[in-house]
Phi, psi and omega in degrees: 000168182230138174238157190222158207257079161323128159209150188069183193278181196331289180323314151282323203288328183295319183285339160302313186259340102058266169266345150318319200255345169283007202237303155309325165284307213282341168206049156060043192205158202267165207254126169233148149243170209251109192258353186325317197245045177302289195275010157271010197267180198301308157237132207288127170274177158272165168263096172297317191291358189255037139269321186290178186252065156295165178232059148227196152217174180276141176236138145286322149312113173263323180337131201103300177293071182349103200258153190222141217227141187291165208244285190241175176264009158239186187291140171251133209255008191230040189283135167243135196235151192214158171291200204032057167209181181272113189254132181238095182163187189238020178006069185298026152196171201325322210293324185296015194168350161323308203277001169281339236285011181278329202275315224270335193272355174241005175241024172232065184235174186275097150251017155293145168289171189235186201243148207287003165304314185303336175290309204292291209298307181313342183282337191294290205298355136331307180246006188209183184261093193287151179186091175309100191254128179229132193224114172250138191237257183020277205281321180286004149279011173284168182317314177282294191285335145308290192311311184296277170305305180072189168277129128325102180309148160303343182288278168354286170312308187278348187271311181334292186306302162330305162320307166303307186327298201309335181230358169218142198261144175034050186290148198225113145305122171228119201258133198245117172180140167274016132179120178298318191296316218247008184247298171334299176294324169342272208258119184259117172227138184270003186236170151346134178184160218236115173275051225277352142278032195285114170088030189039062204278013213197143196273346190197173194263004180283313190320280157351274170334241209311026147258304169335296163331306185284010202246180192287309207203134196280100167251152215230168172242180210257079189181113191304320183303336192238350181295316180320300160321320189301294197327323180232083143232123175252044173260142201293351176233041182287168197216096174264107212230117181226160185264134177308305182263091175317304184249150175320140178313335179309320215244056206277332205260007177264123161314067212265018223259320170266023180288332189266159178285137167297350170270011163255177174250129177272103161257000000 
């Protein structure tokens, strides 16, 4: 069997269960993950795959098991992987689980119902040339997750939307971001738009993930919640606009070159 050890929100647990389940096919053994250390995270989490139609289950025995600990933060092409054993670390990238993604677009679906707001917006996002914008603040201003993480500049933000300008006519903002106050005061956006986390108007956090999954074309934040939606959104001409600097200037010498796709645009 394969365990794979989960940590941080929704966005680490997919890239955790990911390379669990390309690995679990490739040699044919069953996939469990480990929720133990959820609430031990910088902020503490809930366990997310059981709203989805994922294929593991929780195992708490660890015991035994052969731990095998991510060496580094970009990909390791000399990873040895044998059953029975423990992954401990978040593999941020595509290169671990590309050759799934047909599987993975159909087990990273809602198997919660979702709220008829989410129905009213997807059909807008839907009908016009949708272009999701996420703005993460809140939890990466504490003290710790600043230093660690940092933010997106607003200089970011406005070369995206310019980027978007430049190539698609009469592109509709559907603006995603856990605050909202401050992308209002902020962000000049000139075109039609959507404030679509306003007042926290949504029971959960998927409704937001899968509209966001929907819209044509992505601009994401230094933040695994809005990189996923870009990853399975399937429009064949979307247009993905990611921040070239994942991490806070403290943390500038970590590689980060294979969390983005080579078909996204790095600003």
């Amino acid at each position: 069997m394969i365990v794979i050890k989960l940590s941080g929100g929704l966005g680490n647990q997919l890239f955790q269960y990911s390379i669990g389940r390309k690995i679990s096919l490739n040699i044919k053994t069953d996939l469990f993950v480990n929720i133990d250390n959820l609430k031990n995270f910088r902020t503490p989490r809930e366990y997310c795959l059981d709203k989805l139609n994922v294929c593991c289950k929780i195992n708490p025995n660890t015991s035994g098991l052969k731990i095998i600990n991510e060496k580094f933060f970009h990909y390791d092409n000399n990873l040895n992987i044998s059953d029975n054993i423990l992954l401990k670390g978040y593999w941020q990238s595509e290169k671990y689980f590309k050759e799934i993604k047909h599987i993975l677009l159909n087990e990273i679906t809602p198997k919660i119902n979702l709220s008829n707001l989410f129905i009213k917006y997807k059909s807008k996002i839907e009908s016009c040339e949708s272009v999701s914008l996420h703005v993460r603040r809140g939890d990466y201003l504490t003290r710790g997750n600043l230093k660690f993480h940092g933010v997106c500049s607003l200089d970011y933000y406005n070369k995206a939307i310019q980027h978007i300008k430049e190539r698609i006519n009469n592109p509709v903002f559907f603006i995603f971001s856990d605050d909202i106050n401050w992308v209002k005061g902020n962000l000049m956006i000139n075109f039609e738009k959507y404030f679509i986390s306003n007042y926290n108007i949504f029971d959960t956090q998927f409704d937001e993930f899968f509209l966001m999954s929907k819209c044509k074309h992505n601009i994401i934040a230094n933040s695994t919640f809005s990189w996923w939606p870009a990853w399975i959104n399937q429009n064949s001409n979307k247009i993905i606009i990611a921040p070239i600097n994942w991490f806070s200037e403290s943390n500038k010498n970590v590689n980060s070159n294979d969390l983005i796709p080579d078909n996204w645009v790095k600003l």
